[in-house]
N, C-alpha and C positions, 0 to 999 in steps of 0.2 A: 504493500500500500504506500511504502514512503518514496516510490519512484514515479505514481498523482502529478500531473501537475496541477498547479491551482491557480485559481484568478488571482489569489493575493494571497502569501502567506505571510504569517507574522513569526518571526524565530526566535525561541530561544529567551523568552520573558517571563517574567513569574507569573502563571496564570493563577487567577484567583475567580474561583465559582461559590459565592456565601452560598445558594442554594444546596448544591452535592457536598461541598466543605474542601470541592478541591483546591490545591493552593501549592504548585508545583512548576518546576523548570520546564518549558514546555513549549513546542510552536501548534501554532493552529492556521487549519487550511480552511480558506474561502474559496468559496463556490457558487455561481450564481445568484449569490446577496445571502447564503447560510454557510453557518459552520458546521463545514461534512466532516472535518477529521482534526483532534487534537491525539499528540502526540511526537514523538519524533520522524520531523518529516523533512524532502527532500526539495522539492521542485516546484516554482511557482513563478506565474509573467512577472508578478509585481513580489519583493520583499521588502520587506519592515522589518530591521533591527531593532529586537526588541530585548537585549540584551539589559541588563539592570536597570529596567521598567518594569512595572506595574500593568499585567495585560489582566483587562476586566470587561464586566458587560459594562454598554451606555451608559449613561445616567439618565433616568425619567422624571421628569419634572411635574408634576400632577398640577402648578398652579403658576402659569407664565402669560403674563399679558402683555408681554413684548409683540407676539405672532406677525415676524416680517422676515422678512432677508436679514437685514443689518440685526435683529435682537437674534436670528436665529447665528450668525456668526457669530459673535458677541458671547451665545450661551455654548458653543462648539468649543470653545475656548475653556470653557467652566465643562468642560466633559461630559456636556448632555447631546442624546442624540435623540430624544422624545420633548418634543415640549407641548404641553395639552393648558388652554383655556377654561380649566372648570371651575371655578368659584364663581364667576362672571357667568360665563357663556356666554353663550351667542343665540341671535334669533335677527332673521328666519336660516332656522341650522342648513337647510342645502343650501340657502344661497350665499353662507360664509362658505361651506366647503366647496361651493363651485370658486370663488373669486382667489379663493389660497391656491386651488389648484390652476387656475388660468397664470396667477404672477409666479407659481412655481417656490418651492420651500426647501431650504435645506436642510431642516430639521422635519423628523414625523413631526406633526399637526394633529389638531383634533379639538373640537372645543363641546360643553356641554348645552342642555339646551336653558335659557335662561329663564328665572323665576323672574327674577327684576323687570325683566324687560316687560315680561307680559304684564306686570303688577301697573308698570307703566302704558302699555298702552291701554289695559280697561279703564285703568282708573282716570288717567293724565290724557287720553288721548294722544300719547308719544309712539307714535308710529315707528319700530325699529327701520332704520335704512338700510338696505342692502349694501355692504362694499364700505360703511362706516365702521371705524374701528369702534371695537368694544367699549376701550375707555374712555372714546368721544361720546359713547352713547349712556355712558353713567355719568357724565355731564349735564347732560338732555333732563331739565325739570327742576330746575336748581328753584324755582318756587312753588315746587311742592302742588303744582297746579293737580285739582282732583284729590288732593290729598293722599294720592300716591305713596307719599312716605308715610306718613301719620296719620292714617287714619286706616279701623279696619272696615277691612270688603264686606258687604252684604253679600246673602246668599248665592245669590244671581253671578257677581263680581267675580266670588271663590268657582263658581261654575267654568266662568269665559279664562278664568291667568289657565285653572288647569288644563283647559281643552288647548289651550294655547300651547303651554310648556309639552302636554301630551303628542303634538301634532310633531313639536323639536324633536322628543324621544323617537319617533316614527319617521323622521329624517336622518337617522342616523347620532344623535344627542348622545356623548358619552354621561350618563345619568342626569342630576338636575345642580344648576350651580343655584345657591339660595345666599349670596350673601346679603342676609338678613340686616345687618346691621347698620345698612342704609336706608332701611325703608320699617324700622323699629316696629312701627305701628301695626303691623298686620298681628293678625290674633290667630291664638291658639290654632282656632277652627279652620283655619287656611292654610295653617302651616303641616294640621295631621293630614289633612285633604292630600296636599304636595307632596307630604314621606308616605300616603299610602300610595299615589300613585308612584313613585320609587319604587316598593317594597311590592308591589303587582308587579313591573315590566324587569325587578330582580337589578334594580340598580343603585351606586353607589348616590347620597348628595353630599356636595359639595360646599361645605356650611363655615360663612361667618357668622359668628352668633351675634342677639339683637342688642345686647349691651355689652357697655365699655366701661365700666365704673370700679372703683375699691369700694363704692359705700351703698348699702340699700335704699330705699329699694331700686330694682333695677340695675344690680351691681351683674360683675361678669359672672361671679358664683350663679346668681339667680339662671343668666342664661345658659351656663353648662347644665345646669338641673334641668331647663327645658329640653336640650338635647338629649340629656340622656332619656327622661319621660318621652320624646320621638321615637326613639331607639327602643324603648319597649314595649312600647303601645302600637304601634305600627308594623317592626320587625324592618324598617327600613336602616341600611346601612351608613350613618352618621360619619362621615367624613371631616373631620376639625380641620380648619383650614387656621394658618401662621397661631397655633396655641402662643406662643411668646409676645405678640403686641396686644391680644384681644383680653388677657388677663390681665395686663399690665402690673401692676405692684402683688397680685393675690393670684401668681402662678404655683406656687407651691401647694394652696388649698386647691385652688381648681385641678391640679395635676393631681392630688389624692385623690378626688373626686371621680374623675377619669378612671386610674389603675380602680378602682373599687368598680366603679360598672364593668367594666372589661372582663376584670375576676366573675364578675357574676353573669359574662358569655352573653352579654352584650353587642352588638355591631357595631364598635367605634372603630375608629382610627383614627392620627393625628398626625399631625406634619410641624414644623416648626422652621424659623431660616434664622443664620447668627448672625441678626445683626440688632441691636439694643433700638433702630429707628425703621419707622411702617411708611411706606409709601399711599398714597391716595387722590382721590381728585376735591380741590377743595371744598365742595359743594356736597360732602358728605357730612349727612345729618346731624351726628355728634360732637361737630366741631362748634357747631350754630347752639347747640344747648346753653341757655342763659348761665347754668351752675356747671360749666365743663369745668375748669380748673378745678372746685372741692370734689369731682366728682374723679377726675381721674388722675388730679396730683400736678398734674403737666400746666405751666403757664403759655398763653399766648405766643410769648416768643420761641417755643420751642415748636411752631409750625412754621415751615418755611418752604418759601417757594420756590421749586425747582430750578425753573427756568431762569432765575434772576439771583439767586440765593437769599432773596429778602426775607427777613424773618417778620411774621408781626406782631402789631406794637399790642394792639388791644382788638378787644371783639369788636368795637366799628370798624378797626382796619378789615379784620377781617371781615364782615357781613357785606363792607363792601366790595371787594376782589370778589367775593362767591357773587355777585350781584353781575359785576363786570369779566369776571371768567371763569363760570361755572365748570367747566374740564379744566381747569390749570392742575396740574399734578403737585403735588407738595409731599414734603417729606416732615415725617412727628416724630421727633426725639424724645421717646419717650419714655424710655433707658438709656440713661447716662451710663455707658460701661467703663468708660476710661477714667469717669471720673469718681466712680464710686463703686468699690471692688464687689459690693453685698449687692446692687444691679448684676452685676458680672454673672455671680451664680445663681442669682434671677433666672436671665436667661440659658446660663446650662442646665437647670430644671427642663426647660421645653426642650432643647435642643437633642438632649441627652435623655428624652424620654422613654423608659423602655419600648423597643419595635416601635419608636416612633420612627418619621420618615420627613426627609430632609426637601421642602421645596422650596423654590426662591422666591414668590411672587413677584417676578420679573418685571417691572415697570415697560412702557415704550418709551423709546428716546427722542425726545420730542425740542423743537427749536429753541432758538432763542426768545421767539416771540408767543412760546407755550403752544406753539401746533403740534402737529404729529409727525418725525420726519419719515417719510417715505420713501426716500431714495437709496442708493445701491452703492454708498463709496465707501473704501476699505484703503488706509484705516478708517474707521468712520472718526467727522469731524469735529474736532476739539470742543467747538461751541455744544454740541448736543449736552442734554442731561438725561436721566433716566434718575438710577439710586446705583450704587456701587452693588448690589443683590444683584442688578440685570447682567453684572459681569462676571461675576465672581463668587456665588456662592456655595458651591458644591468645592470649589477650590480652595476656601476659604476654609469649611466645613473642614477638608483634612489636612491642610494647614495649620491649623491653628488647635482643631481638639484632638487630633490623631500627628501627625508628626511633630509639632512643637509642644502640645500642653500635655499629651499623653494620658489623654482622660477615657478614651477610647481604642481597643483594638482597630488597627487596618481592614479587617475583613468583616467585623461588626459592621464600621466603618461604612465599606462600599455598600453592604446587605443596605442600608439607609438610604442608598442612593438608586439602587438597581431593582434586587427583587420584589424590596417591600411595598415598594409604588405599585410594580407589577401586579401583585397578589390585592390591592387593591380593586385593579379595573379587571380580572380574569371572570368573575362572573357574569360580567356581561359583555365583555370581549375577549373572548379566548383566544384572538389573537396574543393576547398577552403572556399566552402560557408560552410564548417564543419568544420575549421579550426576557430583559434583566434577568439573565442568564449566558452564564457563558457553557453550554455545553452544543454538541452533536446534534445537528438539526433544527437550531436556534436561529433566529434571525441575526445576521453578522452587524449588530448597533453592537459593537466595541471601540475603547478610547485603551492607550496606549501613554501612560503617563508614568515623570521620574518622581517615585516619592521624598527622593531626597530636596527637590525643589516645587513643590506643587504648592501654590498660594495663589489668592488674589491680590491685585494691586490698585485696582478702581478707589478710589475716596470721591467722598465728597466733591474737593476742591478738584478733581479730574476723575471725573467718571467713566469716559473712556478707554480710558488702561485695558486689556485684555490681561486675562489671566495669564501666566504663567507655568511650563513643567507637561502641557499636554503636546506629546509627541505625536500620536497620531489619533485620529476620529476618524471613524467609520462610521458610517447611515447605510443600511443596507447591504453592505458590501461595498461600496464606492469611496476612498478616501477623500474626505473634507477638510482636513490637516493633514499633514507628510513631512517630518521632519521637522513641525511646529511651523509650517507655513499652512497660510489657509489657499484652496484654492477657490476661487472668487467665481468660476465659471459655473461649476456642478451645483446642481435641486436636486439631487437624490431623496427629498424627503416625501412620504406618504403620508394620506389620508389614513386617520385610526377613527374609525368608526363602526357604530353598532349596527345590528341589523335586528328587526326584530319582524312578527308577525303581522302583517297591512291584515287588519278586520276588515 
């Protein structure tokens, strides 16, 4: 077998599989976009030395709202080779996945179908636009027109979002994105309605929870008790979306809260990304609350606008910008980690949570003047901003908690990056059972990285920086890095989508 030739082999690198426990010197053969043969092998068009690197599955990112070219280069860099829209979602779901597939992706795609949106157009009359990025379209209603945000749906209302969001699951919707936390106001009875429809079509949501607070009522404890009451009442699969910014100061109680339903075989799951500051658009709801600072500790100036770096001063500054740029993105520092060590392991409570699972919520990189950018240049340019997560979080991830602070094994490690996402989206896309794995008949989404040097470099003051340490990317079998060059030409990336039964 080792005289194969292969479309690509990779030689001679420590392969690491968390799922079989493999974790060995070893080259692996590509074959029309799968891994037909690991082992000692001989013969291939293309080789990659992979000589003391780190040869693993992809990285799957379960919650990235970059979804371009440039964010999917950007996140190629940070060793992802899946990057999926579900907290957000999308609507109307095939006519995102037509427009990804007409501009071509270099990362797999895939987004969910969206609560929000539909909550907006019964309520608000906000018609989603086709071909409108997601983040512009959680812009869309910044005065609450319909009550949209705050106010709950009558009978009829909870009818039309479901039939909505149900129609996205039936277009291919990898589950339901529900972040709640923008639209508070919806009740109980709307949100069981949405996880039973979930827990009918056997799929995972996608969930910001509906508060942000340290203090009752209406603190972030309150709303992990409604998730978990979702999660048993319904039988729908509870996906925690970024646990480290939604708890803010009382992650430690909400993360006992968690392991304790999970013990008691629960459907949750969790995700977390290291960085002490949340990215958003500023026209989200709980920033407008008259008592946000006693509520969630954070003063004013610790929101700041992306695009310009302006912090502000007080809530007129801000009610006005939401007034005058309801999508501007902003970033809430709302863990100090640098400057206060007991933040620090704040955040490695979430990060470090048992079988929790590592996603970036990936910002898009947007102009100087707060638009979207859309264009194709590489490096991409200095002026853009995003959040330093859009460049570097999975690289940062074993940087920083696995080869610098040694809080984490390497293979634990990667299991946070690869499988555990996977095993995530596998019951309603078995596609996934070929994903975040490196074994024999898997799909070839492997990254080729030196753990002696793997970090992110993005800040604040220069977001742009690519990561650092990744040697080669693979999407399908096609390489997207080669010797830590990107190449700029190949969209090797696919549509990850559901299929279910048309009633």
């Amino acid at each position: 077998m080792g005289s194969i030739e292969y479309d690509l082999l990779i030689k001679g690198g420590r392969v690491i599989d968390p799922e079989s426990g493999c974790d060995e010197i070893a080259d692996v053969g590509i074959r029309a976009g799968k891994i037909v043969k690991i082992g000692a092998l001989q013969s291939g068009r293309s080789i990659i030395d992979g000589s003391g690197k780190v040869v693993c599955p992809g990285f799957i990112d379960l919650h990235a709202h970059g979804q371009s070219v440039a964010a999917d280069w950007m996140q190629a860099f940070d060793g992802v080779t899946t990057a999926l829209e579900l907290e957000v979602g999308a609507l109307p779901v095939a006519a995102w996945y037509e427009s990804q597939q007409a501009r071509g992706r270099v990362l797999n795609y895939g987004a969910a179908a969206s609560w929000i949106f539909a909550r907006k157009q019964v309520m608000g009359g906000i018609v989603p636009v086709p071909g409108k990025h997601p983040m512009e379209m959680m812009g869309e209603g910044a005065d609450n027109r319909g009550g949209w945000s705050s106010d709950v749906a009558d009978p009829t209302c909870v009818a039309d979002i479901c039939s909505i969001v149900e129609a996205g699951i039936r277009e291919g919707g990898i589950g339901i994105g529900i972040p709640s936390g923008y639209a508070s106001g919806a009740g109980v009875k709307e949100m069981t309605q949405i996880c039973s429809l979930a827990a009918r079509y056997g799929m995972p949501t996608f969930t910001h929870i509906p508060f942000m607070s340290n203090v009752d009522p209406e603190s972030s404890e309150e709303a992990y008790i409604r998730i978990i009451g979702y999660a048993a009442a319904t039988g729908a699969h509870m996906h925690i979306c970024h646990l480290n910014s939604t708890s803010l100061g009382d992650i430690a109680r909400c993360r006992e809260l968690l392991l304790n339903a999970q013990a008691r075989g629960l459907p949750i799951t969790v995700e977390a990304y290291p960085y002490g500051t949340g990215s958003t658009v500023v026209s989200a709801s709980f920033f407008a609350a008259p008592d946000f600072t006693q509520r969630t500790g954070s003063g004013y100036d610790s929101i700041e606008l992306v695009h310009n770096r302006h912090h502000m001063r007080d809530r007129d500054e801000l009610m006005a910008v939401r007034s005058e740029e309801p999508a501007a993105l902003v970033a809430w520092h709302f863990l100090d980690v640098e400057a206060d060590e007991a933040n620090q392991r704040l955040l490695d409570l979430s990060v470090l949570y048992p079988g929790g699972i590592i996603a970036s919520d990936a910002m898009p990189w947007v102009e100087p003047d707060g638009t979207i950018y859309r264009g194709e240049e590489w490096p991409l340019p200095p002026t853009l901003s995003a959040h330093p997560r859009s460049a570097g979080t999975f690289t940062r991830f074993l940087g920083e908690y696995c080869r610098l602070g040694g809080k984490i094994g390497l293979v634990e490690a990667i299991a946070k990056c690869t499988v555990l996402p996977a095993r995530v989206l596998e019951p309603c896309l078995p596609a996934f059972r070929r994903k975040g794995r490196l074994q024999e008949g898997c799909d070839a989404d492997i990254v080729v990285f030196d753990p002696a040097t793997i970090s992110d470099r993005a800040h604040f003051a220069d977001m742009t920086r690519s990561a650092v340490g990744m040697e080669a990317v693979i999407v399908g079998g096609t390489p997207v890095i080669v010797h830590g060059e990107l190449d700029t030409a190949v969209r090797p990336g696919r549509p990850q989508r559901t299929e279910v039964a048309r009633g």
